[in-house]
BALOBA-1460 file (C-alpha; in Angstrom, 3 decimals):
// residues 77
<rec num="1" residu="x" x="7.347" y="-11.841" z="5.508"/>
<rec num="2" residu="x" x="8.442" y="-8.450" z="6.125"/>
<rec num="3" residu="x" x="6.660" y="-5.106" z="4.664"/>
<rec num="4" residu="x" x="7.796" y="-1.704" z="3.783"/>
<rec num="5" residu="x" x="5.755" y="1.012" z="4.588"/>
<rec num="6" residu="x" x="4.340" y="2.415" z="1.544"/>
<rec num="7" residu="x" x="1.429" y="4.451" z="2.786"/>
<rec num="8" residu="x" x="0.154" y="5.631" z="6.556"/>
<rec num="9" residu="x" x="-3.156" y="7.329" z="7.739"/>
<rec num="10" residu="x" x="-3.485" y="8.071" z="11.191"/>
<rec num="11" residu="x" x="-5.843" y="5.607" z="12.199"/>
<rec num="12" residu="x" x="-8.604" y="7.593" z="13.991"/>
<rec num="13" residu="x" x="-8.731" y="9.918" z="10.568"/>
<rec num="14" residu="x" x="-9.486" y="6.484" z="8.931"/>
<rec num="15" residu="x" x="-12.514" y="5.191" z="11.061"/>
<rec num="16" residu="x" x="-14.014" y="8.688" z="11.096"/>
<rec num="17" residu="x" x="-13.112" y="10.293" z="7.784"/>
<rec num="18" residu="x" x="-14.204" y="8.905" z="4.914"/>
<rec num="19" residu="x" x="-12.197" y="10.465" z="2.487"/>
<rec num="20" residu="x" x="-9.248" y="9.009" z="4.293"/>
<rec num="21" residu="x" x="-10.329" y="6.157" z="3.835"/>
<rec num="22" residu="x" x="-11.669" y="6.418" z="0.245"/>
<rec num="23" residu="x" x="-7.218" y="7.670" z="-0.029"/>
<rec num="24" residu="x" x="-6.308" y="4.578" z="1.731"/>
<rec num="25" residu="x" x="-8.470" y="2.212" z="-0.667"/>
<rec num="26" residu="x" x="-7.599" y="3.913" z="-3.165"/>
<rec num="27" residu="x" x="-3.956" y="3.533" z="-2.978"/>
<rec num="28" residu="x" x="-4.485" y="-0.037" z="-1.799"/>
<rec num="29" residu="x" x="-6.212" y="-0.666" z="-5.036"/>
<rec num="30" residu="x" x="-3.307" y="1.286" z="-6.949"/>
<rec num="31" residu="x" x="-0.658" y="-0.678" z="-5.411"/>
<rec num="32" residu="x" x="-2.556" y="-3.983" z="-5.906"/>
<rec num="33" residu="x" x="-2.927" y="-3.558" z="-9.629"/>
<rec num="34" residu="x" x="0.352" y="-2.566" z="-10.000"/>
<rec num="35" residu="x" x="1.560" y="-5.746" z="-8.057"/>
<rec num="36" residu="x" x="-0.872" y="-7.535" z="-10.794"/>
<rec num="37" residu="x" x="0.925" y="-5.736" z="-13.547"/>
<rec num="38" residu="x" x="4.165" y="-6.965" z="-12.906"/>
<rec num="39" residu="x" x="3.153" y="-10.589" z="-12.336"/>
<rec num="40" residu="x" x="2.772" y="-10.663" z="-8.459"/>
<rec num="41" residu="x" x="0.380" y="-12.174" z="-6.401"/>
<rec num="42" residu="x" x="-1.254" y="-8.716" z="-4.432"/>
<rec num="43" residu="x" x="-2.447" y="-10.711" z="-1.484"/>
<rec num="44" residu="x" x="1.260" y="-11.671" z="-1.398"/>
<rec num="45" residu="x" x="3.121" y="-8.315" z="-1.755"/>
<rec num="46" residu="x" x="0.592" y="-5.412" z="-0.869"/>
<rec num="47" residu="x" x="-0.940" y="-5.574" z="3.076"/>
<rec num="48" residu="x" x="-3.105" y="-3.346" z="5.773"/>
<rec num="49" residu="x" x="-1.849" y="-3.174" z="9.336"/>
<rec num="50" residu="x" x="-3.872" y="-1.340" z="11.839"/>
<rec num="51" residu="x" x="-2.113" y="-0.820" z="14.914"/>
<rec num="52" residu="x" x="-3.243" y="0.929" z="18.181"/>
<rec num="53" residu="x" x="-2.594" y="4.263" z="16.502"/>
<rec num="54" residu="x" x="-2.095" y="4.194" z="12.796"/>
<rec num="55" residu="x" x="-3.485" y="2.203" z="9.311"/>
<rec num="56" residu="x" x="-0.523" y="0.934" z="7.277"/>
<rec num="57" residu="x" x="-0.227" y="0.218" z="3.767"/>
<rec num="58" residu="x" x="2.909" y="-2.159" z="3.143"/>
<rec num="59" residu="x" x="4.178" y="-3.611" z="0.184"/>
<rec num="60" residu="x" x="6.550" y="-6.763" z="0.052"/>
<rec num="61" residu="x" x="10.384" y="-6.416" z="-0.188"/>
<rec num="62" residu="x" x="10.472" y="-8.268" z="-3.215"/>
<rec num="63" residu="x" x="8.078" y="-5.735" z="-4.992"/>
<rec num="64" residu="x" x="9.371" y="-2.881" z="-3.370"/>
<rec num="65" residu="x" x="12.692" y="-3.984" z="-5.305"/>
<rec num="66" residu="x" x="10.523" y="-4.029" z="-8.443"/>
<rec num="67" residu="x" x="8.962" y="-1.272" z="-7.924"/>
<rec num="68" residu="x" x="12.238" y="0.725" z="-7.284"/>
<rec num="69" residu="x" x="13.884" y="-0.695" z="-10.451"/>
<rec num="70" residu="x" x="10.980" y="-0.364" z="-12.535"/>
<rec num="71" residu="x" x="11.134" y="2.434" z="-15.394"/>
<rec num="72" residu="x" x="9.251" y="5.536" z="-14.531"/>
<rec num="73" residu="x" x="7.555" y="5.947" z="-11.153"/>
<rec num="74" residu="x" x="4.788" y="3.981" z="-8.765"/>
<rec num="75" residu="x" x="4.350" y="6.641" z="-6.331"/>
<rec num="76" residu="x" x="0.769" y="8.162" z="-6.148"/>
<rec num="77" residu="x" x="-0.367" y="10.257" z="-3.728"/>
C-alpha cells in the first residue's frame, strides 16, 4: 500500500528531543482517531517510517481522499 506523507521530523530531533517526539505522537494519535472517526481501520491508513535520515508520518491514499473531501479541515500542527 502506498502512503502520503502527512507529517516529517528530522529523525535525529526525534531520538534526542523529546518534545519532537511528544509532536510526532501526538499527531500520530490525532491522525489515528480521526481515521477511527470516519470508520477506518488506523493500523490500515495511518503509518511511521523511519528512514536513515527522517521519521515519517503517512496516511493511506484512501483516507487521504477522505480526509481531503471531508467538511472542514484535518490538518494540525
Amino acid at each position: 500500500m502506498y502512503y502520503i506523507t502527512a507529517a516529517r521530523f528530522p529523525r535525529e530531533s526525534y531520538e534526542k528531543n523529546d518534545d519532537i517526539r511528544l509532536k510526532a505522537d501526538k499527531t500520530r494519535r490525532h491522525l489515528e482517531e480521526l481515521a477511527l472517526d470516519s470508520g477506518l481501520d488506523p493500523e490500515l491508513n495511518v503509518q511511521v517510517a523511519k528512514t536513515d535520515d527522517e521519521v515519517r508520518i503517512g496516511v493511506s491514499e484512501e483516507f487521504d481522499q477522505y480526509l481531503r473531501e471531508a467538511p472542514g479541515t484535518w490538518r494540525h500542527y
